[in-house]
Backbone atoms as SQL, in Angstrom:
CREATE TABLE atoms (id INTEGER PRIMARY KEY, chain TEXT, resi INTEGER, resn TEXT, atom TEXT, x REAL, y REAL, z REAL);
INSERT INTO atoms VALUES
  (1, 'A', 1, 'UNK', 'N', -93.841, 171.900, 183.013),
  (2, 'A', 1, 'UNK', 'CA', -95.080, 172.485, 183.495),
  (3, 'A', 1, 'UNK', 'C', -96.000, 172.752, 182.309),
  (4, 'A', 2, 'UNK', 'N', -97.062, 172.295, 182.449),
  (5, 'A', 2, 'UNK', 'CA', -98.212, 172.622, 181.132),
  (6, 'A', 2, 'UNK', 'C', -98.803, 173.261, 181.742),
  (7, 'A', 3, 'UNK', 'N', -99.130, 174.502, 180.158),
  (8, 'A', 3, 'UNK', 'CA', -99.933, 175.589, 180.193),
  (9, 'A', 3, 'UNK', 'C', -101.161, 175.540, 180.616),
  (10, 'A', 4, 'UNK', 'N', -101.781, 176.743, 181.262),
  (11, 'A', 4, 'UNK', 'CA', -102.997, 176.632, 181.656),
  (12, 'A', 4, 'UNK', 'C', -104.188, 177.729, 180.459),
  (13, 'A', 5, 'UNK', 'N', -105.066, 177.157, 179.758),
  (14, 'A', 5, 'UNK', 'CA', -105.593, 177.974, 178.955),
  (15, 'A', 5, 'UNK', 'C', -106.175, 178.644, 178.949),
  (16, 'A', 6, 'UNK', 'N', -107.324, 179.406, 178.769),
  (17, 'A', 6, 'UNK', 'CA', -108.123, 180.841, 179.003),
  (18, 'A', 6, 'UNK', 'C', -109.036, 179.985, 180.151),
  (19, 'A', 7, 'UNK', 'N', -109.681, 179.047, 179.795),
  (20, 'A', 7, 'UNK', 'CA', -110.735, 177.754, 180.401),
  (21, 'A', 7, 'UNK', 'C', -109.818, 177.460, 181.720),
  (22, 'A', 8, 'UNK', 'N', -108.651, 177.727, 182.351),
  (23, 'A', 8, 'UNK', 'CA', -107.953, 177.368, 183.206),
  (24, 'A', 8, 'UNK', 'C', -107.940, 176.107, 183.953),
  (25, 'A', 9, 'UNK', 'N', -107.739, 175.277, 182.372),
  (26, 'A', 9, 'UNK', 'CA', -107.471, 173.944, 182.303),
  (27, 'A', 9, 'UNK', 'C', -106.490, 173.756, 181.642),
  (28, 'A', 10, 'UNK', 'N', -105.256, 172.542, 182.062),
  (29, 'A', 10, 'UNK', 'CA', -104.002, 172.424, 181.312),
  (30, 'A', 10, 'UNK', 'C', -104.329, 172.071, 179.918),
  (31, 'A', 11, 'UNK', 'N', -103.503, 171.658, 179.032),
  (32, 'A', 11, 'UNK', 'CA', -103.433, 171.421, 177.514),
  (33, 'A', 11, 'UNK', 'C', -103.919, 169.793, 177.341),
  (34, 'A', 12, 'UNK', 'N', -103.394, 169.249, 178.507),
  (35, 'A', 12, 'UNK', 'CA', -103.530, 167.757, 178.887),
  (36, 'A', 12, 'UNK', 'C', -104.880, 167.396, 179.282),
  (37, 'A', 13, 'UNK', 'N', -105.473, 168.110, 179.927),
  (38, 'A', 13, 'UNK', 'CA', -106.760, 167.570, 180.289),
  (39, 'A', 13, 'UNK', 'C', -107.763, 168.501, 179.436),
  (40, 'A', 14, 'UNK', 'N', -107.546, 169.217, 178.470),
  (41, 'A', 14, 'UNK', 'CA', -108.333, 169.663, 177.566),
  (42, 'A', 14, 'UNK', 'C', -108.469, 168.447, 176.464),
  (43, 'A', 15, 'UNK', 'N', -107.356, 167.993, 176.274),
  (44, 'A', 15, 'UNK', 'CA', -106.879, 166.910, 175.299),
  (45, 'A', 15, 'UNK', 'C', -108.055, 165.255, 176.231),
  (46, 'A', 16, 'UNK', 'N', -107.794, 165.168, 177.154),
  (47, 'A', 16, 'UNK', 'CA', -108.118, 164.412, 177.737),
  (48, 'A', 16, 'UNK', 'C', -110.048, 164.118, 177.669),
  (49, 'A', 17, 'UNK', 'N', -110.129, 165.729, 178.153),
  (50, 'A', 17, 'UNK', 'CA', -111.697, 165.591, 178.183),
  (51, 'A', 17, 'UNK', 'C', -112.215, 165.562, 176.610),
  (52, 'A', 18, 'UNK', 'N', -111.752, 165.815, 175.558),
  (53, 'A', 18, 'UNK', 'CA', -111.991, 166.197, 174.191),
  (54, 'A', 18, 'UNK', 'C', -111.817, 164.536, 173.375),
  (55, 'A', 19, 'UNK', 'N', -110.516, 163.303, 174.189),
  (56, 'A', 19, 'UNK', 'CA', -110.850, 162.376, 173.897),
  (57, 'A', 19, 'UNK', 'C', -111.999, 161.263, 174.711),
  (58, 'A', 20, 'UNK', 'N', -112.309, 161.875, 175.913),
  (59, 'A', 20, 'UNK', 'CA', -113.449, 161.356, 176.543),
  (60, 'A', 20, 'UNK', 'C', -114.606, 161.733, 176.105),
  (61, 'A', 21, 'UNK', 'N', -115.241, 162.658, 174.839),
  (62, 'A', 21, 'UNK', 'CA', -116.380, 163.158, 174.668),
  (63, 'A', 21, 'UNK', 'C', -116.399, 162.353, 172.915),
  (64, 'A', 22, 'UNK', 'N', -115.003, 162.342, 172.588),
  (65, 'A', 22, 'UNK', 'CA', -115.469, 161.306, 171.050),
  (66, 'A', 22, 'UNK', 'C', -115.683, 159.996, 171.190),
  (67, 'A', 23, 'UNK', 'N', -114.992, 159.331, 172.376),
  (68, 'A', 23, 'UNK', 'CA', -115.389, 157.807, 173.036),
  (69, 'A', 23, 'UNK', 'C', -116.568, 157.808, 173.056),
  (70, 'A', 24, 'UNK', 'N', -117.416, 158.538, 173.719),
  (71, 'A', 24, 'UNK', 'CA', -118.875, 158.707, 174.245),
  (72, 'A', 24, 'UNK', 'C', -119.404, 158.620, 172.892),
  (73, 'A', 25, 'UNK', 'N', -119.151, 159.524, 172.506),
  (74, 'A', 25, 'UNK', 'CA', -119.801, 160.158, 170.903),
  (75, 'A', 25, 'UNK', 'C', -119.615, 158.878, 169.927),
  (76, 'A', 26, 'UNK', 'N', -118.796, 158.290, 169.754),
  (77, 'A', 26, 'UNK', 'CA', -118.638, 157.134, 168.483),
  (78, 'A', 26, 'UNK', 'C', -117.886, 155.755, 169.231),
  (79, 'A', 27, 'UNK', 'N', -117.623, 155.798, 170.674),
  (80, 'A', 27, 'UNK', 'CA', -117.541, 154.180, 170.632),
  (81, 'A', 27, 'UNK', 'C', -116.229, 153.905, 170.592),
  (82, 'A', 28, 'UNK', 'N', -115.277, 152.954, 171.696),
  (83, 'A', 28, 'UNK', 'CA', -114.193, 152.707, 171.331),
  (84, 'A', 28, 'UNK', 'C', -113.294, 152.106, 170.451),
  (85, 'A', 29, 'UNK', 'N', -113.932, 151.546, 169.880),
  (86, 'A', 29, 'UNK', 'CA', -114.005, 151.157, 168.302),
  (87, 'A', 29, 'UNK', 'C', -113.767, 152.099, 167.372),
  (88, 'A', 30, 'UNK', 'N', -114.335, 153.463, 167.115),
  (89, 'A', 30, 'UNK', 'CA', -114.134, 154.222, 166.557),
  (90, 'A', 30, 'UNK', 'C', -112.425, 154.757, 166.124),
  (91, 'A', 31, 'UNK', 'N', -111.365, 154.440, 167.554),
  (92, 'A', 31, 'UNK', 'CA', -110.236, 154.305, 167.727),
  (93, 'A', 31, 'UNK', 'C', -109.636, 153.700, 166.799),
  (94, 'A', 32, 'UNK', 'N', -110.122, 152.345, 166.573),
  (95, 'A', 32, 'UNK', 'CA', -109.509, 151.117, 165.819),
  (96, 'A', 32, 'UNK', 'C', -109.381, 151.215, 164.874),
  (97, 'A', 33, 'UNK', 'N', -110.765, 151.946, 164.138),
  (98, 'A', 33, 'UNK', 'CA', -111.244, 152.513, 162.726),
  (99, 'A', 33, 'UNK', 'C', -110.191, 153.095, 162.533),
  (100, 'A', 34, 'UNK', 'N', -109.951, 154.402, 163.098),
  (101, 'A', 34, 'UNK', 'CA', -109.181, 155.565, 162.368),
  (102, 'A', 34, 'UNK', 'C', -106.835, 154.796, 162.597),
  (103, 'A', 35, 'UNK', 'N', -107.463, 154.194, 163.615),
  (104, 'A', 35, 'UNK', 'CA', -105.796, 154.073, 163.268),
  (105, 'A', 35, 'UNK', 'C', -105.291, 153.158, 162.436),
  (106, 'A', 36, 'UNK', 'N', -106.438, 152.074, 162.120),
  (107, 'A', 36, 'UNK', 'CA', -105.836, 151.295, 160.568),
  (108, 'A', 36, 'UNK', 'C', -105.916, 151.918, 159.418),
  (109, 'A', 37, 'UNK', 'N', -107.093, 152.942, 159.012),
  (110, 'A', 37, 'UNK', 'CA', -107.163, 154.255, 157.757),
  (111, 'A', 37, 'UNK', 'C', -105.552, 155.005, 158.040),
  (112, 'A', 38, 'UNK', 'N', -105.151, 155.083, 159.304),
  (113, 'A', 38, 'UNK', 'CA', -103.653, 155.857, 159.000),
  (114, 'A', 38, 'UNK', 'C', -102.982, 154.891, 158.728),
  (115, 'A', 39, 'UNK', 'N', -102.571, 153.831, 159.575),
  (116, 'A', 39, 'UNK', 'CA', -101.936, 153.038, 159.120),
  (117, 'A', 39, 'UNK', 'C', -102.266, 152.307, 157.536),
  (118, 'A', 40, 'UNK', 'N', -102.852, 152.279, 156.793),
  (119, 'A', 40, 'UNK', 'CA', -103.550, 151.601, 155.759),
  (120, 'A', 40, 'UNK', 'C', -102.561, 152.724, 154.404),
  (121, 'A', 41, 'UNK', 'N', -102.797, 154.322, 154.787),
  (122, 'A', 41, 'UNK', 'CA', -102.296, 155.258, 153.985),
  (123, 'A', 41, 'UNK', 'C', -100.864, 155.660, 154.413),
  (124, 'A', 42, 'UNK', 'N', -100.508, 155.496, 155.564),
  (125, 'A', 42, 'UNK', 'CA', -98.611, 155.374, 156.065),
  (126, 'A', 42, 'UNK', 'C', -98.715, 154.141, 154.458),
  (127, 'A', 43, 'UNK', 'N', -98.854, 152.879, 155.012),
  (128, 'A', 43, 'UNK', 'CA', -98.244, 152.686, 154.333),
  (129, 'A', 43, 'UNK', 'C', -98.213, 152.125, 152.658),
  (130, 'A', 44, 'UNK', 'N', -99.721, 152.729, 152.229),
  (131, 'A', 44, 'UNK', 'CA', -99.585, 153.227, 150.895),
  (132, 'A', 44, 'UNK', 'C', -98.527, 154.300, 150.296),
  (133, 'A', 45, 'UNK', 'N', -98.518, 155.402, 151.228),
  (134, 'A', 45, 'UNK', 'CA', -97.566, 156.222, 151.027),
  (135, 'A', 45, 'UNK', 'C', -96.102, 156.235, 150.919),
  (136, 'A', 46, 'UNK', 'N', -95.734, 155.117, 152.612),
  (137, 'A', 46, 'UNK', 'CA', -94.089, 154.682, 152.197),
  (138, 'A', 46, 'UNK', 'C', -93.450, 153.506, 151.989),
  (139, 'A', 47, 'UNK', 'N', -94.835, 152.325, 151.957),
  (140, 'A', 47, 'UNK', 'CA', -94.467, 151.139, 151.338),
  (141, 'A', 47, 'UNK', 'C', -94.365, 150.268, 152.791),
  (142, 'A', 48, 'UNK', 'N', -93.892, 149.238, 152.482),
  (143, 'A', 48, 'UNK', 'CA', -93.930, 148.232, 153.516),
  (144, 'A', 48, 'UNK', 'C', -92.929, 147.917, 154.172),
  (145, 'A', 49, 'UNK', 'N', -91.601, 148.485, 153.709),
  (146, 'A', 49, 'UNK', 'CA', -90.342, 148.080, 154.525),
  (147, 'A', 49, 'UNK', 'C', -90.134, 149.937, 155.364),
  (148, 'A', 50, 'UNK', 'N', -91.423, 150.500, 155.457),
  (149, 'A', 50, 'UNK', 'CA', -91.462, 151.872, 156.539),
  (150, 'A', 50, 'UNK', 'C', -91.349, 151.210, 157.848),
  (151, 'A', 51, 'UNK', 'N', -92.567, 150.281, 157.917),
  (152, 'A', 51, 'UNK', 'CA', -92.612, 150.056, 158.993),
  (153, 'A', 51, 'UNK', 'C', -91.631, 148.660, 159.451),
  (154, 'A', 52, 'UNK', 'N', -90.845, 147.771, 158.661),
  (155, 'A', 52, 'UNK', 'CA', -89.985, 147.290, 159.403),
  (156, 'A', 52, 'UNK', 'C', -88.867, 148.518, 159.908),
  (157, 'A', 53, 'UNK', 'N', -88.257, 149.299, 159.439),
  (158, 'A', 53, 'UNK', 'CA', -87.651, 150.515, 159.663),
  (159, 'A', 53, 'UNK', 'C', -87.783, 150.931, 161.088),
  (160, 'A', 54, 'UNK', 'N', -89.588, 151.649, 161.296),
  (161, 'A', 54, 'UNK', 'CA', -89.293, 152.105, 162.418),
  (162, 'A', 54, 'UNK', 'C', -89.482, 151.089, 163.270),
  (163, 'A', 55, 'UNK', 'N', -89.991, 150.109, 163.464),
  (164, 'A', 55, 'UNK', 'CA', -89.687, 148.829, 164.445),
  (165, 'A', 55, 'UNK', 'C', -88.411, 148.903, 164.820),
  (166, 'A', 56, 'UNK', 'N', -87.562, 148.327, 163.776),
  (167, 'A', 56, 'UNK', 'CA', -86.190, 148.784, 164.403),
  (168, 'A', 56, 'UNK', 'C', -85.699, 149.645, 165.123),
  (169, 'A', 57, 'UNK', 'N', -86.511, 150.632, 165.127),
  (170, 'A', 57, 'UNK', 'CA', -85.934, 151.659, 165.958),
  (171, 'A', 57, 'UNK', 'C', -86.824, 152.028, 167.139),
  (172, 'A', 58, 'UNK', 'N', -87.666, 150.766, 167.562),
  (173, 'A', 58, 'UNK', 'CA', -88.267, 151.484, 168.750),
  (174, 'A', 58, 'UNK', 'C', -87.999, 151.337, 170.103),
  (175, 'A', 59, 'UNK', 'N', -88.629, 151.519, 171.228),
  (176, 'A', 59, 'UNK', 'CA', -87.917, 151.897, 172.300),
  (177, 'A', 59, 'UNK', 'C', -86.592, 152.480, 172.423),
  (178, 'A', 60, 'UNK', 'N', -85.900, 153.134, 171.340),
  (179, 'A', 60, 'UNK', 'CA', -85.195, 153.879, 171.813),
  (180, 'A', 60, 'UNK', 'C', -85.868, 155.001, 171.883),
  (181, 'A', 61, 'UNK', 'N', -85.039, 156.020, 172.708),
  (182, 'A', 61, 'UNK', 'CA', -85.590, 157.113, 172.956),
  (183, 'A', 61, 'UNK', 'C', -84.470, 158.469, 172.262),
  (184, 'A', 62, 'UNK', 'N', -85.661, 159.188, 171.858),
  (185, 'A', 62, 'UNK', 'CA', -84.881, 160.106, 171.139),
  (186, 'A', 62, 'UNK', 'C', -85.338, 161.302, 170.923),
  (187, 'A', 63, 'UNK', 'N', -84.273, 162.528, 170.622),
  (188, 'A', 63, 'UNK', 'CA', -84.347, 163.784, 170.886),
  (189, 'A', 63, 'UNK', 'C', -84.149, 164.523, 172.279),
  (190, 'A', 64, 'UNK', 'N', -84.014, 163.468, 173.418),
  (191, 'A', 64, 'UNK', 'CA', -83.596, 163.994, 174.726),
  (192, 'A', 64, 'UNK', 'C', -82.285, 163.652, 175.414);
């Protein structure tokens, strides 16, 4: 069950409407931008065999 906040809107659709107002605001593109700058500094930071690593390990599911 997600919380309901002072605004007595869940956490999810606060999240939701907050990524529907930066779409508007900068463009879905803007998306693309920022996740190759993370990805670009992931893997400055842990090199290039990070991400064969977690490949390997995806679709599993974990912590539940």
């Amino acid at each position: 069950m997600e919380e309901t906040g002072k605004s007595g809107i869940t956490v999810r659709e606060a999240g939701k409407r907050g990524g529907e107002a930066v779409k508007a605001k900068y463009g879905s593109d803007y998306y693309k931008q920022i996740g190759k700058l993370g990805g670009d500094r992931t893997k400055a930071k842990y090199g290039d065999d990070f991400y064969s690593e977690i490949g390997k390990k995806g679709g599993r599911p974990i912590g539940k």
